[in-house]
C-alpha positions as CSV (number, residue, x, y, z in Angstrom):
1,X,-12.2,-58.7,62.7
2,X,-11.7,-55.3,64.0
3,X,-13.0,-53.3,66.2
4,X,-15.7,-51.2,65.1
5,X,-15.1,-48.5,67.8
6,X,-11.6,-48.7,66.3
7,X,-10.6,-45.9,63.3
8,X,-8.0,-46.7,61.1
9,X,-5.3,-44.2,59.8
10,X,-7.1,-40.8,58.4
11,X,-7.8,-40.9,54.6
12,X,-5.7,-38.1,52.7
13,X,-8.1,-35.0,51.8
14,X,-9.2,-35.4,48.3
15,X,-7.2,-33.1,45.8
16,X,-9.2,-29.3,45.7
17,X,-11.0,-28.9,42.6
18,X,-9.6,-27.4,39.6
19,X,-10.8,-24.1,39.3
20,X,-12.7,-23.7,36.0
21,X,-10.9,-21.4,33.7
22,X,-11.8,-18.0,33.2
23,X,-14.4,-17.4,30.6
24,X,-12.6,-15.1,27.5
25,X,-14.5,-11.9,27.8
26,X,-17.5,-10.8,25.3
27,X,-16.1,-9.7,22.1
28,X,-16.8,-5.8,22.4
29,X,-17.5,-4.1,19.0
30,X,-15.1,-3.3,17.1
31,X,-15.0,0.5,17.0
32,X,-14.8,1.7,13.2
33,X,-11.4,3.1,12.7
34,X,-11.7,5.6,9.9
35,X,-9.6,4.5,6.6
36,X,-6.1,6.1,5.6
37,X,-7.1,8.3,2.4
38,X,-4.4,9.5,0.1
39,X,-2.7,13.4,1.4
40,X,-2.4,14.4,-2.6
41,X,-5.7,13.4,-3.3
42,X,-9.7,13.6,-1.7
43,X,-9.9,10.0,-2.0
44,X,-13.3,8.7,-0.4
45,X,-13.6,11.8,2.1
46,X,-17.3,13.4,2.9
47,X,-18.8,16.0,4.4
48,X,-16.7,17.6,7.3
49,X,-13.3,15.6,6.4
50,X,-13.5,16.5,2.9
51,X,-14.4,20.3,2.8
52,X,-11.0,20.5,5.7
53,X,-8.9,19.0,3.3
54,X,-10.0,20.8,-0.1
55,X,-9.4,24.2,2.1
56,X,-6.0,23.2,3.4
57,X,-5.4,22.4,-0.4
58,X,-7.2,25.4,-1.9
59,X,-5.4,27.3,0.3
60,X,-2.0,26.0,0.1
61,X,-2.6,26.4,-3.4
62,X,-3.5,30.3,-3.6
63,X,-1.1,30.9,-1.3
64,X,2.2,29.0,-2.6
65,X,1.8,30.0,-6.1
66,X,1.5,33.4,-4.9
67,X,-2.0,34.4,-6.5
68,X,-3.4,35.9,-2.7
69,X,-0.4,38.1,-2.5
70,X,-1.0,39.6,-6.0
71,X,-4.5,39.5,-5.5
72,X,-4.4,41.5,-2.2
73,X,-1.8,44.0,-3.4
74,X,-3.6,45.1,-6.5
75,X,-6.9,45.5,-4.0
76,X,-4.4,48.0,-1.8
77,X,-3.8,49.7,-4.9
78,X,-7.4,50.4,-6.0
79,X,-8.3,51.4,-2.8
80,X,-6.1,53.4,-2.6
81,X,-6.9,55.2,-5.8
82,X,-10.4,55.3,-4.8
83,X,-9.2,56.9,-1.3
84,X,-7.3,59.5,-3.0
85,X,-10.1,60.5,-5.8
86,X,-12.2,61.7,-2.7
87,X,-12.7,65.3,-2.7
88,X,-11.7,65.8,-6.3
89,X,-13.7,66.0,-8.9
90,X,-13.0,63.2,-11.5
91,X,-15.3,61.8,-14.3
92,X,-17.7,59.1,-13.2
93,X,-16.0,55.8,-15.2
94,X,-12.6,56.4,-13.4
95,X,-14.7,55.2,-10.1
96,X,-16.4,52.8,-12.0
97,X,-13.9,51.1,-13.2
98,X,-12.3,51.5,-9.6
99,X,-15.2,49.5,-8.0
100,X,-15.8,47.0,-10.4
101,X,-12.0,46.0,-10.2
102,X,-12.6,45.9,-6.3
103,X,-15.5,43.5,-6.6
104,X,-14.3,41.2,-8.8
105,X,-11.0,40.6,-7.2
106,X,-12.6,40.4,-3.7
107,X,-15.2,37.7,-5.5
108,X,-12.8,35.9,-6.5
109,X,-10.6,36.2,-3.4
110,X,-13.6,34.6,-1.4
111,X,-13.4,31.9,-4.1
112,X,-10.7,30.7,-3.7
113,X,-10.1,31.0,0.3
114,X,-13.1,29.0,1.2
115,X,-12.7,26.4,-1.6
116,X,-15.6,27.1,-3.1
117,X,-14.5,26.9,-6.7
118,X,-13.9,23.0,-5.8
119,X,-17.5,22.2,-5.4
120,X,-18.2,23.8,-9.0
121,X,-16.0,21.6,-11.0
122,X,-18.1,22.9,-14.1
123,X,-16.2,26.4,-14.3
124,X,-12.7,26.5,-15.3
125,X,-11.4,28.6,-12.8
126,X,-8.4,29.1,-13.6
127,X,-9.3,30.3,-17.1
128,X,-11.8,32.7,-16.0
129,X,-9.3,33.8,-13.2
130,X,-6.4,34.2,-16.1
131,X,-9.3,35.9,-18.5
132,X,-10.2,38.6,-15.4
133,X,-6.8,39.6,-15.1
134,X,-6.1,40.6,-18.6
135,X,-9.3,41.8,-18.6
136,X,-8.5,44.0,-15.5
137,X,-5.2,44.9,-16.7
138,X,-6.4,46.0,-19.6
139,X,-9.4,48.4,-18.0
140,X,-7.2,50.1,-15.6
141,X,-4.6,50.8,-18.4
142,X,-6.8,52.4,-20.1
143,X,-8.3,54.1,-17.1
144,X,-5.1,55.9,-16.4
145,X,-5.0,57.0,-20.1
146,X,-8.4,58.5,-19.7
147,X,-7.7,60.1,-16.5
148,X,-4.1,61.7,-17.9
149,X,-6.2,62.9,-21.2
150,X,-9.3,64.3,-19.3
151,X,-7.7,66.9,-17.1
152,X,-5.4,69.6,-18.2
153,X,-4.1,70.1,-14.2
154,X,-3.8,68.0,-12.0
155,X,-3.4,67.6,-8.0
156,X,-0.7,65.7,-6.4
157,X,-3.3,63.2,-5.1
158,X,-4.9,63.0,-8.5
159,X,-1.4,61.7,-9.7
160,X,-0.7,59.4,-7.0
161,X,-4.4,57.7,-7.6
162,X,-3.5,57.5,-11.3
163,X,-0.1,55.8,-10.7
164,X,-1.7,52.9,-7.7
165,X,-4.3,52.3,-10.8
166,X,-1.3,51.9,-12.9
167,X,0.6,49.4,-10.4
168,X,-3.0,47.7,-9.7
169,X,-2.9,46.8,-13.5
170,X,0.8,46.0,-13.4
171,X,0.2,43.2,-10.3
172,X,-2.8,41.8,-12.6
173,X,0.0,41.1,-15.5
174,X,2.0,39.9,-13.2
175,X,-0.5,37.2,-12.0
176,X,-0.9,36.4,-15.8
177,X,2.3,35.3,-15.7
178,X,1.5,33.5,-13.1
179,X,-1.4,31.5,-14.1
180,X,0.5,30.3,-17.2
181,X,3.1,28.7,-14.5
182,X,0.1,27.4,-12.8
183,X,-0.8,25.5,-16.1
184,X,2.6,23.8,-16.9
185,X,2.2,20.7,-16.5
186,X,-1.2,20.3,-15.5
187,X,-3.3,17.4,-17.1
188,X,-7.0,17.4,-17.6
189,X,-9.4,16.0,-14.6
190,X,-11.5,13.5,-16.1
191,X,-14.5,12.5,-14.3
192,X,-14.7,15.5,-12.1
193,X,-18.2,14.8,-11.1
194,X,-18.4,10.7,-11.2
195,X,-17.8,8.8,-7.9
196,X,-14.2,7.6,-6.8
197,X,-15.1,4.1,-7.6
198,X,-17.3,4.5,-10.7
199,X,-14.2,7.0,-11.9
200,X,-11.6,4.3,-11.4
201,X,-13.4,1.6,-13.7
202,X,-14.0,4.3,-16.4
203,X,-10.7,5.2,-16.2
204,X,-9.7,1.7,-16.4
205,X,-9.0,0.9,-20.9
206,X,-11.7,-1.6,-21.7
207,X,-10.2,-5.6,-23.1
208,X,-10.7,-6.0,-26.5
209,X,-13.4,-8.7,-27.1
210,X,-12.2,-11.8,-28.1
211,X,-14.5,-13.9,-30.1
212,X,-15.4,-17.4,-29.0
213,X,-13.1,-20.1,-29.5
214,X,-16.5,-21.9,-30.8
215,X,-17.1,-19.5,-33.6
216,X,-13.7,-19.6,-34.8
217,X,-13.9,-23.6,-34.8
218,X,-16.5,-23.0,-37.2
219,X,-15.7,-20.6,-38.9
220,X,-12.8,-23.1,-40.0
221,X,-15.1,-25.8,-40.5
222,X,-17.2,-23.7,-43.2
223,X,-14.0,-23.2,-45.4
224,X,-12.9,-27.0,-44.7
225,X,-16.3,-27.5,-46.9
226,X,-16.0,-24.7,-49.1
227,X,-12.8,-26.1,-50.1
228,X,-13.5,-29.5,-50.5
229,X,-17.2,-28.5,-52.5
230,X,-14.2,-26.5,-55.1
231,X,-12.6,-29.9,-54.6
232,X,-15.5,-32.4,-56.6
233,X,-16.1,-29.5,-58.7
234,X,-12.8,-29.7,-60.4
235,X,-12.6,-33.3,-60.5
236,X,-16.4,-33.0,-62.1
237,X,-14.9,-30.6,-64.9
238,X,-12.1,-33.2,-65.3
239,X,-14.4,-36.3,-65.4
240,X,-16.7,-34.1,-68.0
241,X,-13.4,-32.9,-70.4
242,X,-12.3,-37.1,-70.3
243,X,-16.0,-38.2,-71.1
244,X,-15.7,-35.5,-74.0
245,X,-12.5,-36.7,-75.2
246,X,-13.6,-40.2,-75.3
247,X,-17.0,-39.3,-77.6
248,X,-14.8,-37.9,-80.2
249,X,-12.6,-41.0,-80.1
250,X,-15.6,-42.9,-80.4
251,X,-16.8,-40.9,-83.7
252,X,-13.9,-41.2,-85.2
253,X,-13.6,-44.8,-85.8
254,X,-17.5,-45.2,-86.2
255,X,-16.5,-42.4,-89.5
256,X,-13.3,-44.7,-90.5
257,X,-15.2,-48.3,-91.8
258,X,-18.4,-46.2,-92.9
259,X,-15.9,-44.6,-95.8
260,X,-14.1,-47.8,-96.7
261,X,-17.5,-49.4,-97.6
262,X,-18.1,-47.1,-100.4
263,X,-14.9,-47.6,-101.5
């Protein structure tokens, strides 16, 4: 036995804990990343993101086609016609005419810079834009006509106010020409007004229906009957024609003894 006042050899330290593993950290919410929509194309845009995009593209539009620069040169024109007609007496339809071109260019100037004519699908734009330039062209033709016939003399700023209204109508020919390139190759927006998604499955072509493999089972059971009801029919006739046949067979012999007896 040992001694109790005695202490053996020190025990080895116990092994230090392992430390737990670090907890993953909370999922945080996934922040909502906004989709990739289509550049040629609205796509599913609203509010803010779609009215920037339809006047990028309205403008790019007006601009690369060159409408705005026709547009804004024939305004030059008329006003300066109109600047040049003041302080000289000149019939009352020559500034008519002048003003009313002036509006109507500026109208639809405003149109088509702030994309409005995209929210009002239901107008054809480009028709009525193509019908107001003839439409001008031919006013301010005939505007110059009238001005040459009315006056017998007239002052050098009279003549330069005639000739901008003559180069004001020559710029709205121009974008005639114009709009009929702008219509090449154009196809026909269906749907204008329907939603993106509703759009897409009318635009997708409806399956033919196919009829139910039942019915058609059927159907080819009901002429399966017809044909074998024509069937007994014609071995009916037949029976009938052999029953007939047999009668007068039958007759015949019954008529043969009945004459030798009076013999």
């Amino acid at each position: 036995m040992t001694d109790k006042g005695k202490k053996g050899p020190a025990a080895p330290a116990p092994p230090p804990a392992a430390t737990p593993a670090e907890a993953p950290p909370p999922n945080k919410p996934e922040e909502k990343k906004k989709s990739e929509q289509p550049k040629d194309e609205v796509g599913m845009r609203k509010g803010c993101r779609r009215y920037k995009w339809e006047l990028k593209d309205s403008n790019r539009e007006f601009w690369v086609m060159g409408h705005a620069e026709v547009k804004i040169l024939s305004l030059g024109c008329l006003i300066g016609s109109l600047i040049m007609f003041t302080g000289i007496t000149i019939h009352p339809v020559l500034t008519l005419i002048i003003t009313m071109e002036i509006s109507v260019f500026t109208f639809f100037f405003i149109i088509y810079t702030f994309a409005i004519n995209r929210y009002l699908p239901f107008i054809l734009w480009p028709i009525s834009d193509l019908l107001n330039d003839l439409f001008a062209c031919g006013f301010l033709v005939g505007a110059v006509v009238f001005a040459v016939k009315s006056r017998q003399t007239m002052p050098v700023h009279y003549v330069i106010a005639v000739v901008l209204m003559g180069v004001a109508g020559l710029f709205a020919l121009i974008d005639v020409c114009i709009q009929r390139k702008h219509f090449k190759g154009k196809k026909v927006k269906r749907n204008v007004l329907v939603p993106p998604e509703k759009a897409k499955e009318a635009e997708k072509p409806k399956e033919p229906e196919k009829p139910p493999a039942a019915g058609k089972e059927k159907e080819k059971e009901k002429q399966k009957e017809k044909e074998k009801e024509k069937e007994k029919e014609k071995e009916k006739e037949k029976e009938k024609e052999k029953g007939k046949g047999k009668g007068k067979g039958n007759e015949k012999e019954k008529a043969a003894p009945a004459k030798g007896g009076k013999k």
